[in-house]
C-alpha angles and dihedrals in degrees: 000000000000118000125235124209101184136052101221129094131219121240132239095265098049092053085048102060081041093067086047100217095196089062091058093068094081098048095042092047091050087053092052090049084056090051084045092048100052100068087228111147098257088205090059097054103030096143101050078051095058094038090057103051097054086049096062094035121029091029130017084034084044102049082043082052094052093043095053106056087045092070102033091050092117089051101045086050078072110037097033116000093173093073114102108270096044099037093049096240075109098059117195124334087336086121099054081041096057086045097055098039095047087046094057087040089056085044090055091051105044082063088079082065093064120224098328094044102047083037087061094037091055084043097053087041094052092047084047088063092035088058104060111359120083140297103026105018096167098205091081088088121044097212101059084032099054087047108041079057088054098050089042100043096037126012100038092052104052089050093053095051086049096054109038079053089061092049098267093315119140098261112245127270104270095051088050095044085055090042088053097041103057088035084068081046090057093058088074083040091066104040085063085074094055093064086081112058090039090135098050100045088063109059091038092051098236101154106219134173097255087041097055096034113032127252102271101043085055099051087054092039087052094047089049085045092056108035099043090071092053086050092057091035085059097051091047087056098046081051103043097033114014104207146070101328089080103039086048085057096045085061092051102046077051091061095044091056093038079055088042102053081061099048106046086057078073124009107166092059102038089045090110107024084064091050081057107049104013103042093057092058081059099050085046093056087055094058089047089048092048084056103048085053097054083054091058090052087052101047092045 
């Protein structure tokens, strides 16, 4: 049972920005390309549907989200203090409370998955502690952090909606080459948010991409990072389904290096500002994917 050293209790807004809800949306869009992806009627399983996406976002992403600012409290008392933990609206333990209850209630859920689902949910869980708990804490290095966010946001997530949607089976090669594929996109995805918390993360060692590398190679490491999958992603769908879905990613991934070229001048600075532009055009090019991938189950 967790211990708690103060009497006071946080309010709903502070767990709720301690949840962080405008961090759910990528997890919960990668699962619904796996649904997309699997050719499945939708209609028929709409509830599966619906579970499923309040598993990876409300709730797996969420409990990801608390655990994370537990453990970073001493950085974020740098970077943004004004964030729950370090500013006090979080009393206590409440943090680590909030982590570990929302972590058995995403447990309790997954098992109206069935096996898959609650498997992948353990899975996503136990990259969630990995990520930022000792010992491992993965996020110490940018690069098996990075990484261990990608396969869990991304990847993870589309196989699992794949496969509840086929009745727990592994989901066939060509949804899990694309899963794969813009989960090792992710990686550059989540090294845009360490622009931000540069100065903390030095002083606290945290070895992330733009503190090992520099701002601006990371910035170029991160753009490579994301736009070589969609390369790859483009040449498996002319080959698999000669036709518009490739042509409509190849006008996407034009968009996210136009975008780039501006943000890697300065990097520090457009960091955000490409989360918020360039990343969209990505996510967009999942869901395209997802339904290119749908066609080819139609047409076979």
């Amino acid at each position: 049972m967790v211990s708690l050293s103060n009497n006071r209790y946080p309010s709903a807004s502070a767990i709720t920005e301690l949840l962080k809800p405008i961090t759910w949306f990528p997890p919960m869009w990668a699962f619904s390309c796996g649904v997309v992806a699997s050719g499945v009627s939708i209609l028929d399983h709409w509830r599966i549907v619906l579970v499923g996406i309040i598993l990876a976002g409300p709730l797996v992403c969420a409990t990801s989200q608390a655990v994370n600012d537990w453990f970073d409290r001493e950085v974020d008392a740098i970077n943004e203090p004004q964030r729950p933990i370090p500013s006090g609206r979080m009393p206590g333990r409440w943090g680590l409370a909030v982590a570990v209850i929302w972590t058995v209630f995403s447990l309790a859920v997954a098992l109206l998955l069935g096996t898959w689902g609650f498997l992948a949910a353990a899975l996503g869980l136990a990259l969630a502690w990995a990520y930022s708990a000792p010992p491992l804490r993965l996020k110490q290095n940018g690069w098996w952090g990075n990484a261990a966010c990608g396969l869990c946001y991304e990847g993870l997530a589309w196989i699992t909606g794949a496969a509840v949607m086929a009745g727990g089976e592994m989901p066939d090669s060509r949804s899990l080459t694309l899963a794969l594929l813009y989960s090792a996109g992710a990686h550059g995805i989540m090294t845009l948010n360490d622009f931000k918390a540069i100065k903390g993360d030095e002083q606290m060692n945290v070895r992330s991409l733009p503190v090992q590398l520099g701002a601006r190679n990371a910035a170029l490491t991160a753009c490579w990072i994301m736009a070589l999958p969609q390369v790859v992603v483009i040449a498996v769908l002319t080959a698999w389904l000669p036709g518009w879905h490739p042509i409509a990613l190849c006008l996407l991934l034009a968009g996210q290096l136009a975008l780039m070229a501006w943000f890697v001048r300065k990097p520090i600075e457009r960091a955000l500002h490409y989360s918020g532009f360039g990343v969209p055009l990505f996510v967009a090019g999942m869901m395209l994917a997802a339904f290119a991938l749908r066609q080819t189950a139609s047409v076979a």
